[in-house]
C-alpha positions in Angstrom: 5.2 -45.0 31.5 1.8 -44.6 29.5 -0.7 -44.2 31.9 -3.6 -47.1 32.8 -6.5 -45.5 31.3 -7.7 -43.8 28.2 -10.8 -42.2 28.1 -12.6 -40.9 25.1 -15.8 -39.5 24.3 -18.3 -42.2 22.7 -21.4 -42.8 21.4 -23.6 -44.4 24.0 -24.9 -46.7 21.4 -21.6 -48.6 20.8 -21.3 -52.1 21.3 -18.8 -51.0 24.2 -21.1 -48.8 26.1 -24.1 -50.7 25.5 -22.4 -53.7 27.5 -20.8 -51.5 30.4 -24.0 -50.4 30.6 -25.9 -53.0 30.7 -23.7 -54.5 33.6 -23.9 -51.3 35.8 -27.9 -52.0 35.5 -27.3 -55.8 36.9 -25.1 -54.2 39.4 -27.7 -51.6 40.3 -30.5 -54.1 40.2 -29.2 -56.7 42.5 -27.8 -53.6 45.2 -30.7 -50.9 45.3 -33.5 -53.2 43.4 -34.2 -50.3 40.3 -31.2 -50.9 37.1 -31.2 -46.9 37.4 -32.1 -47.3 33.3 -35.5 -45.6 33.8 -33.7 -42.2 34.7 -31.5 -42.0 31.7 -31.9 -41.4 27.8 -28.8 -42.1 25.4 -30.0 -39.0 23.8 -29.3 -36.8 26.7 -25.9 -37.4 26.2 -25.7 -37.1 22.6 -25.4 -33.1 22.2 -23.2 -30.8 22.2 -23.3 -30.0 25.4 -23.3 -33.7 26.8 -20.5 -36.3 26.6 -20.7 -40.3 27.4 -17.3 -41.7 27.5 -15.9 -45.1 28.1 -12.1 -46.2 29.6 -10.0 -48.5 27.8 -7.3 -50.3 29.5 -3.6 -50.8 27.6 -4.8 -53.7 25.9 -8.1 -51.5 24.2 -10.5 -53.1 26.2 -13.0 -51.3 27.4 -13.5 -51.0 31.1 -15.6 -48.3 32.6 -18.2 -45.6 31.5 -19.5 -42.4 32.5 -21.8 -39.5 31.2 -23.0 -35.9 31.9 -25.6 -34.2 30.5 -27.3 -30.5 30.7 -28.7 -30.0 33.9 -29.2 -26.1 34.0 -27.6 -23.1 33.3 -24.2 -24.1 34.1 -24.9 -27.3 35.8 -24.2 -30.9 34.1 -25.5 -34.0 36.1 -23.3 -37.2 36.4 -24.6 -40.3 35.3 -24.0 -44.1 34.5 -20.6 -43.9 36.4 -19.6 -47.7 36.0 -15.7 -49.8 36.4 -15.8 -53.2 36.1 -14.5 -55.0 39.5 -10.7 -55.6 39.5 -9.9 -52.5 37.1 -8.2 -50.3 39.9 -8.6 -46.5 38.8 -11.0 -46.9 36.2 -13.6 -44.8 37.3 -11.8 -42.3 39.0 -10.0 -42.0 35.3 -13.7 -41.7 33.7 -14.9 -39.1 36.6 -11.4 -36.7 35.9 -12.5 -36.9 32.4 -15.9 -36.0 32.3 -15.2 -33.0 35.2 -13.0 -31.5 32.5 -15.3 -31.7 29.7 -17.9 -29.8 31.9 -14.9 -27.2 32.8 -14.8 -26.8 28.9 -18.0 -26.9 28.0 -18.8 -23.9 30.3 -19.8 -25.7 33.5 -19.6 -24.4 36.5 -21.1 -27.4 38.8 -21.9 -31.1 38.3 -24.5 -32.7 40.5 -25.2 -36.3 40.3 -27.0 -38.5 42.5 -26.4 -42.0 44.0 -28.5 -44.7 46.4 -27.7 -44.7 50.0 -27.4 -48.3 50.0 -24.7 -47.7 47.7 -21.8 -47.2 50.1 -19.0 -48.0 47.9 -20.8 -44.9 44.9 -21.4 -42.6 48.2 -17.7 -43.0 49.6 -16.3 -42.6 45.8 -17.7 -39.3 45.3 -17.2 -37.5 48.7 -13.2 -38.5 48.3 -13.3 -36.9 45.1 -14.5 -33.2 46.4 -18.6 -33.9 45.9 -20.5 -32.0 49.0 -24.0 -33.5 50.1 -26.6 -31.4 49.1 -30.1 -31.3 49.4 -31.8 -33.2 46.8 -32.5 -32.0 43.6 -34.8 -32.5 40.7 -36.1 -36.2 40.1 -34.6 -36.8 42.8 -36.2 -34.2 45.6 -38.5 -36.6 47.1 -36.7 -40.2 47.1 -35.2 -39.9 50.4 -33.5 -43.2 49.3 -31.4 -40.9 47.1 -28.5 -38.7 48.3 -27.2 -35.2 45.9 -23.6 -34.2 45.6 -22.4 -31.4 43.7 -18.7 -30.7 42.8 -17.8 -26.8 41.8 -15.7 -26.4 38.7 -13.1 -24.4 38.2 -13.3 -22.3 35.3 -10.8 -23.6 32.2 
């Protein structure tokens, strides 16, 4: 059986991504009141040591999005995680993705950050092995924010 999702890398400029995009920022909007846009640049996920990727469902379609992008030494930060509703999988499909491009780039941690408000984001992560921690960067004083960092296993 071929699985449900393939995820590649892309440019965060395509058509594809662009509109994933722009429908996490309506999602955000309307749920924490800030689209999240403000704390990302397409270009920090244009280098070598940065990926964007987007799911496609067996019909090619494209479905979900993700990114990480240098952080610090050895540390990648997770951002514009987004599955349209009704696409079961999706994200966790983007997330496995991006957590072994980090392995293979070198990574040792990701850290990523996500609204308290945002249950659904907060629940996702801590299923998937991300431990609170204190809050981090941009980040440090929004107490509205909450930090999560997953450890990598070498590849």
């Amino acid at each position: 059986m071929r699985a449900a999702w393939r995820v590649e890398a892309a440019d965060p400029g395509s058509p594809d991504a662009a509109q994933l995009m722009a429908e996490l920022s309506a999602v955000l909007a309307a749920l924490t009141g800030d689209s999240g846009q403000s704390s990302f640049d397409p270009d920090d996920v244009r280098g070598p040591l940065a990926r964007f990727a987007v799911a496609r469902g067996r019909d090619g379609a494209a479905a979900g999005c993700g990114a990480l992008r240098p952080l610090e030494e050895g540390v990648a930060e997770i951002k514009r995680m987004y599955a349209r509703p009704g696409h079961a999988g999706c994200g966790s499909a983007v997330l496995a993705f991006l957590e072994s491009e980090a392995a293979a780039l070198g990574y040792g941690a990701l850290r990523l950050s996500a609204r308290r408000v945002n249950a659904r984001a907060v629940a996702f992560y801590a299923a998937r092995g991300y431990a609170l921690i204190p809050n981090f960067g941009r980040y440090a004083a929004k107490p509205e924010s909450l930090c999560f960092e997953k450890r990598l296993e070498p590849v």
